[in-house]
C-alpha positions as CSV (number, residue, x, y, z in Angstrom):
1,X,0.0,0.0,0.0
2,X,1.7,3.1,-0.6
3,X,0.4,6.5,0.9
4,X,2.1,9.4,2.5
5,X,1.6,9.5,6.0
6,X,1.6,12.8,7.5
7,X,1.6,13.4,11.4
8,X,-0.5,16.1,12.5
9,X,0.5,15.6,15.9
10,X,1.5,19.6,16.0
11,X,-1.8,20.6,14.6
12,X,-4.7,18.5,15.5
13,X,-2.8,16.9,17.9
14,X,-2.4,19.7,20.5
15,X,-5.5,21.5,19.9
16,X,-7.7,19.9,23.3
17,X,-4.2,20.0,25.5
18,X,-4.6,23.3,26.8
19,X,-1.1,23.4,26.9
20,X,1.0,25.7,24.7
21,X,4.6,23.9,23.6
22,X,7.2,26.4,23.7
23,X,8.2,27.2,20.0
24,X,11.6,25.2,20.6
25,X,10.4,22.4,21.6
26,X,7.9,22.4,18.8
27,X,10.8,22.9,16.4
28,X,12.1,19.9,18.2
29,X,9.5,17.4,17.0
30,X,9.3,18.8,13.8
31,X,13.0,17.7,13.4
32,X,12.4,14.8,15.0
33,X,9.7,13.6,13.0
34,X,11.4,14.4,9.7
35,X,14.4,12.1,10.5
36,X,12.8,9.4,11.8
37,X,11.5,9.7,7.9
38,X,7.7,10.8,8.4
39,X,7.4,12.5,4.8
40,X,4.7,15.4,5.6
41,X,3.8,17.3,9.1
42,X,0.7,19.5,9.9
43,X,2.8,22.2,12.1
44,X,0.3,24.7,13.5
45,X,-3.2,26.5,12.7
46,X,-4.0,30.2,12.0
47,X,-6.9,29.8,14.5
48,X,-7.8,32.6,17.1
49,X,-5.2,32.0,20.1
50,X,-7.8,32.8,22.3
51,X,-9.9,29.8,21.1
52,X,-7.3,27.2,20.3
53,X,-4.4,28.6,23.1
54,X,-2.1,25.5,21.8
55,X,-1.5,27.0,18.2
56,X,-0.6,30.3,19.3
57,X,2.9,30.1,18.7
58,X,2.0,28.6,15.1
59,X,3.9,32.3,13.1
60,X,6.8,31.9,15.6
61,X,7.5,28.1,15.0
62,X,7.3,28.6,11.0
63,X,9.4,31.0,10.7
64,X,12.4,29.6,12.8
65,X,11.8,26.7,10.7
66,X,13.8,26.6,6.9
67,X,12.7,26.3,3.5
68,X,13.5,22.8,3.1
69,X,11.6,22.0,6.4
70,X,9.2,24.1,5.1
71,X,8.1,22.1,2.3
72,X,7.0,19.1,3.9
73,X,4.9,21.0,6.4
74,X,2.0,21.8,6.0
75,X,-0.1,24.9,8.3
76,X,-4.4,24.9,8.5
77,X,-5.7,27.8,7.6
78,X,-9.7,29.0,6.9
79,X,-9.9,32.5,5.2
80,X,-7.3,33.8,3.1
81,X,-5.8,36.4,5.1
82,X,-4.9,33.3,7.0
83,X,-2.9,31.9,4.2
84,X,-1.5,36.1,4.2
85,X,-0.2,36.1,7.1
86,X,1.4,32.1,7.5
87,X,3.1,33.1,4.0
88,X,4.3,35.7,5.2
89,X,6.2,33.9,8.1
90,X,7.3,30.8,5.4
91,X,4.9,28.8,5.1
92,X,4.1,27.8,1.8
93,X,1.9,24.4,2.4
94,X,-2.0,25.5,3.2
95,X,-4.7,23.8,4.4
96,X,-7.4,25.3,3.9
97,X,-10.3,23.9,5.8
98,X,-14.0,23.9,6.7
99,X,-16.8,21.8,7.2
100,X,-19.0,20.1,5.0
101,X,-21.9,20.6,7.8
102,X,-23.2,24.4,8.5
103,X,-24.0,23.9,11.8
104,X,-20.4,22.5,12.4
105,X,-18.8,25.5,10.4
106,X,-20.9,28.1,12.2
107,X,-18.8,26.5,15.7
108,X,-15.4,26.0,14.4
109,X,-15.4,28.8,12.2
110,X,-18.1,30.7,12.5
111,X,-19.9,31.3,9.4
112,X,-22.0,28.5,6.9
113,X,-20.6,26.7,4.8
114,X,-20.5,28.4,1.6
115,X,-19.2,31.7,2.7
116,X,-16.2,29.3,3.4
117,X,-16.6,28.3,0.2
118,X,-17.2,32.0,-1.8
119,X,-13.6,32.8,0.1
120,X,-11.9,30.1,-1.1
121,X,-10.5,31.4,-4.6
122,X,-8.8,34.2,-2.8
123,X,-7.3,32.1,-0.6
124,X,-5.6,30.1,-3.6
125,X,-5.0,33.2,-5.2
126,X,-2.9,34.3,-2.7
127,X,-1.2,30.7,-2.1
128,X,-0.3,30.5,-5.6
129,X,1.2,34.2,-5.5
130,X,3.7,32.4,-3.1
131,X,4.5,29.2,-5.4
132,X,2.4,27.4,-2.8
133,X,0.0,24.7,-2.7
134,X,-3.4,24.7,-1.2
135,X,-5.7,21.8,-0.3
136,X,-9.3,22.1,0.2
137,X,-10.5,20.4,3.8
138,X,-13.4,19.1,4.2
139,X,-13.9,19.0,7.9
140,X,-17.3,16.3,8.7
141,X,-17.5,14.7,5.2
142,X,-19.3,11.7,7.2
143,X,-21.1,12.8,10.0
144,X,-21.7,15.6,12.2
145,X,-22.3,16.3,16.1
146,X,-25.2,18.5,15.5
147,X,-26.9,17.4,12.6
148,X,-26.0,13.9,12.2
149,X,-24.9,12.1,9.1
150,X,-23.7,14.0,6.5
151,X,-25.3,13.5,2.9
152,X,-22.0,12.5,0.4
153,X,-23.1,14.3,-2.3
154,X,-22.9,17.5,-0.4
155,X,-19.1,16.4,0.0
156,X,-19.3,16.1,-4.0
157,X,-21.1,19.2,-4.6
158,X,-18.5,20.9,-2.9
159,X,-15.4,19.0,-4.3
160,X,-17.4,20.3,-8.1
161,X,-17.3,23.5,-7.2
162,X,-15.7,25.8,-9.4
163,X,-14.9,27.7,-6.9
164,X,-12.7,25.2,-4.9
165,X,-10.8,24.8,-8.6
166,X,-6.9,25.4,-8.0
167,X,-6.7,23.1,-4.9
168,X,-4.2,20.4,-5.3
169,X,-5.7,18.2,-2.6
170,X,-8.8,17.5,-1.3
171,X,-8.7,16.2,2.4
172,X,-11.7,14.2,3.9
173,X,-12.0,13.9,7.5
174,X,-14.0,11.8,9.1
175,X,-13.8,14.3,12.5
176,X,-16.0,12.4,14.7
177,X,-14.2,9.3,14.3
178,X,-18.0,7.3,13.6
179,X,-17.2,6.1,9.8
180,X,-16.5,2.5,9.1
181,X,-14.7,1.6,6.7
182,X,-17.6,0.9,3.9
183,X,-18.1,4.3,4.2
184,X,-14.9,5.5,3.5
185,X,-13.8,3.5,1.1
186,X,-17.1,4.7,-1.0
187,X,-16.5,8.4,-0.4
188,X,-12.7,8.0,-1.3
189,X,-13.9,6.2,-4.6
190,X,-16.9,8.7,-5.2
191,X,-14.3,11.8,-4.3
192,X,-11.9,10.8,-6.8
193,X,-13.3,9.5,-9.6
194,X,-15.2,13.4,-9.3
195,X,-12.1,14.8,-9.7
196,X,-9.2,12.9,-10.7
197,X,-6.5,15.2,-10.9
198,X,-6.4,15.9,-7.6
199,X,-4.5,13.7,-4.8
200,X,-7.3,12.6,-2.1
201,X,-6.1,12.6,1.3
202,X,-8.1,10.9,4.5
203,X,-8.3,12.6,8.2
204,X,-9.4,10.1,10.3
205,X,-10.1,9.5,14.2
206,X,-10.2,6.4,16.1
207,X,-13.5,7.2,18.3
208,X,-15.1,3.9,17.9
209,X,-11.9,2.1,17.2
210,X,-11.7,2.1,13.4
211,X,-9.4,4.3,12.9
212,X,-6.6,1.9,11.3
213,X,-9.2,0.2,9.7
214,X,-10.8,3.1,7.6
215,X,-6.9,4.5,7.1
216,X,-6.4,1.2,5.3
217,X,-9.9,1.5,3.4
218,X,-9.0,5.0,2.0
219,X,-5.7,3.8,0.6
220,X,-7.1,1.0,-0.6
221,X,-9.5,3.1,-2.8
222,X,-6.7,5.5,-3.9
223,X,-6.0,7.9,-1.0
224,X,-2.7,9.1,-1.3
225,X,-2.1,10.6,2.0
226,X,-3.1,9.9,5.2
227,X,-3.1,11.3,8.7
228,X,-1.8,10.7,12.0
229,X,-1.1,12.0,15.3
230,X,1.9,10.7,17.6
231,X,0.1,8.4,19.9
232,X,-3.5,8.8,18.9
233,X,-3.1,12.6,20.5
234,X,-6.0,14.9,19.3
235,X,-9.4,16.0,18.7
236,X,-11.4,18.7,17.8
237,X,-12.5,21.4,20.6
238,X,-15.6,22.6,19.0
239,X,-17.1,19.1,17.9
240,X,-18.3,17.5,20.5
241,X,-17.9,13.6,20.7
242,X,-14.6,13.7,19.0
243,X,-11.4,12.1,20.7
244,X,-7.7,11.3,19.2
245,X,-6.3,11.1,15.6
246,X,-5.5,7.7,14.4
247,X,-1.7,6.8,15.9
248,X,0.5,7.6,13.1
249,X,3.1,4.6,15.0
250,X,-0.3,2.4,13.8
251,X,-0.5,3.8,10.5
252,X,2.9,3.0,9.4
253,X,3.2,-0.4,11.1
254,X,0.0,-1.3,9.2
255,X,1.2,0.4,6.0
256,X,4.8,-0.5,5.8
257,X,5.7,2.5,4.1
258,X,9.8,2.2,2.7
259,X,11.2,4.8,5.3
260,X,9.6,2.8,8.5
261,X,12.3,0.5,10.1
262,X,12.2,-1.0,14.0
263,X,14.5,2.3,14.2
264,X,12.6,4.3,12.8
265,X,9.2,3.3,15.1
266,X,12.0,2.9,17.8
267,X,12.7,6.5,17.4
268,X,8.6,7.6,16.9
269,X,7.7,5.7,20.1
270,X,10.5,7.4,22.2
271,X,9.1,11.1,20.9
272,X,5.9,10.1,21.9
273,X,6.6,8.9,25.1
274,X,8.5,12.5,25.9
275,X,5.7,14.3,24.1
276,X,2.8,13.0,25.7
277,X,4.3,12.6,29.4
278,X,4.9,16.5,29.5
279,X,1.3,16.9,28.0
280,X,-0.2,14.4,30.6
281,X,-1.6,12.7,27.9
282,X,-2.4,8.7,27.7
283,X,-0.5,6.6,24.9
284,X,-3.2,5.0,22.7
285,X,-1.2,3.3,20.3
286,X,-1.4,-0.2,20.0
287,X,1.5,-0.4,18.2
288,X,3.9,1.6,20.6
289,X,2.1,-0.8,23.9
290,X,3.4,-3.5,21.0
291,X,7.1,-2.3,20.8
292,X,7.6,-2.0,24.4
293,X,6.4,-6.1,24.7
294,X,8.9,-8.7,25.7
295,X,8.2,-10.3,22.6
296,X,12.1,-10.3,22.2
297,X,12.0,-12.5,18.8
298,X,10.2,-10.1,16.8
299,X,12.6,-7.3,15.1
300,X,9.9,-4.3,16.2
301,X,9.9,-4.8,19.7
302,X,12.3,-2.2,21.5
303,X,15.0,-3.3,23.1
C-alpha cells in the first residue's frame, strides 16, 4: 500500500491540550519527525489564540523553521488572510479547511458553509502568488455532532465546485471518528473518480476504534495521504464527541511504508513517550504498547 503519511500531531494533535509547547520544543519534534523519515507534518493552525491557546505560537514556530523543512509542512488555515499572514512567516503548504456541515462551520469557524466556500478562490490566489499549494479540507465529510450524518453528495457538490478549482488536494475527514470503513472507502472512490487530478487525502479519528481500519480503506480506494497524530493525541474542541487522531506509530506499522524500520518506530515511540508525558496525555497506540512487549524474537519490539 503506498500513501504518504503525514503526522498532524502539532496541529490537530495539540489542539484539546490546553497546553501551549514552547516554539523550541515544537521545532524539536518537527526535526524529530522528519528524521525518523515521516514525509509530511501539519505544524500549527492560524486559529484565534484565544480559542485554540495551543496553536498560538504557530507564526513563531514557521518561521524559525527553513525552506527545506518548510516544504514538507504543511499549516491549517480557513480565510485567506490566514494563508496572508502564514506566507508571510514561510509557510508555503495550506490547508485550507471547513466543514461540510453548516452547523459545524458556524462553531469551528463561525460562518456556513458556503461563505467558506465563496472565500476560497482568494485564498488560492494568494497561495499560488507564493509558489504554494493549497488543499481544500473538508472538515465532517461523514457525519456531524449536530446534525448527524452527513449526505455524500454534499461532499461532492463541494469537491465540483468551481470555486474550490486550483486546490491540489482534497482532504476528507472523518472528525467524529464514527465512519466505518464501507463508508470510506465509498466516499474516497466517489471523491476521486469526481475529480481525478487531484490527490485525495483521509483525516481520520479512532472514536469507535476504526481508525486503522478506515486509514487502510482509504488507501485502498486511492487515497494518497493519510493522517496521524503521535500516539493517537487529538481532537477537535468545538465538535463535540470527537477524541484522538489515528496513531500515526499504527499507520505506518500497518502500511509499511519504505522509510519505516524498528529504528525508525523505535525513534517515533520514544518522541511520543517525551511528548505525551509532558502533555499528561495517555499513549493509545497499539502499536507503541506493541514495541515496548517482551516479545524479544520479533525485530519491532524495543530493546
Amino acid at each position: 500500500m503506498t500513501a504518504l503519511l503525514r503526522d498532524v500531531t502539532l496541529r490537530d494533535g495539540l489542539q484539546l491540550t490546553g497546553k501551549v509547547l514552547p516554539t523550541e520544543q515544537k521545532v524539536d519534534v518537527v526535526r524529530r519527525l522528519l528524521a525518523a523519515g515521516v514525509p509530511a507534518l501539519e505544524i500549527g493552525s492560524m486559529a484565534r489564540p484565544d480559542l485554540v491557546p495551543p496553536m498560538a505560537n504557530s507564526l513563531e514556530l514557521i518561521a524559525a523553521l527553513t525552506p527545506d523543512e518548510l516544504a514538507k509542512c504543511w499549516v491549517w488555515v480557513a480565510m485567506p488572510r490566514h494563508v496572508e499572514k502564514a506566507a508571510a512567516a514561510g509557510a508555503r503548504n495550506f490547508q485550507y479547511c471547513f466543514s461540510v456541515s453548516d452547523a459545524h462551520n458556524k462553531a469551528n469557524i463561525g460562518r456556513d458553509t458556503d461563505t467558506s466556500v465563496a472565500a476560497m478562490p482568494d485564498a488560492i490566489r494568494l497561495a499560488q502568488e507564493v509558489g504554494g499549494a493549497i488543499q481544500l479540507c473538508l472538515a465532517t465529510s461523514f457525519t456531524c455532532p449536530f446534525d448527524g450524518p452527513v449526505d455524500p453528495q454534499r461532499v461532492l457538490a463541494i469537491a465540483r465546485d468551481p470555486r474550490t478549482e486550483g486546490a491540489t488536494d482534497i482532504v476528507l475527514a472523518d472528525t467524529l471518528g464514527q465512519a466505518h470503513p464501507g463508508q470510506v472507502s465509498a466516499l474516497v472512490t466517489a471523491v476521486r473518480e469526481s475529480t481525478p487530478a487531484r490527490r485525495i487525502v483521509f483525516h481520520g479519528h479512532d472514536t469507535w476504534g476504526m481508525g486503522v481500519a478506515n486509514t487502510l480503506a482509504a488507501v485502498a480506494a486511492g487515497a494518497g495521504m493519510v493522517d496521524g497524530a503521535l500516539g493517537g493525541l487529538g481532537g477537535c474542541p468545538f465538535a463535540p464527541g470527537a477524541s484522538g487522531n489515528t496513531a500515526s506509530e499504527d499507520i505506518a506499522f500497518a502500511t509499511r511504508p519504505d522509510w519505516f524500520t524498528p529504528a525508525a518506530l523505535a525513534s517515533l515511540v520514544g518522541l511520543t513517550e517525551e511528548l505525551l508525558t509532558d502533555l499528561s496525555e495517555p499513549n493509545r497506540s497499539r502499536t507503541a504498547e506493541g514495541a515496548r512487549s517482551k516479545a524479544g524474537a520479533f525485530d519491532w519490539v524495543i530493546r
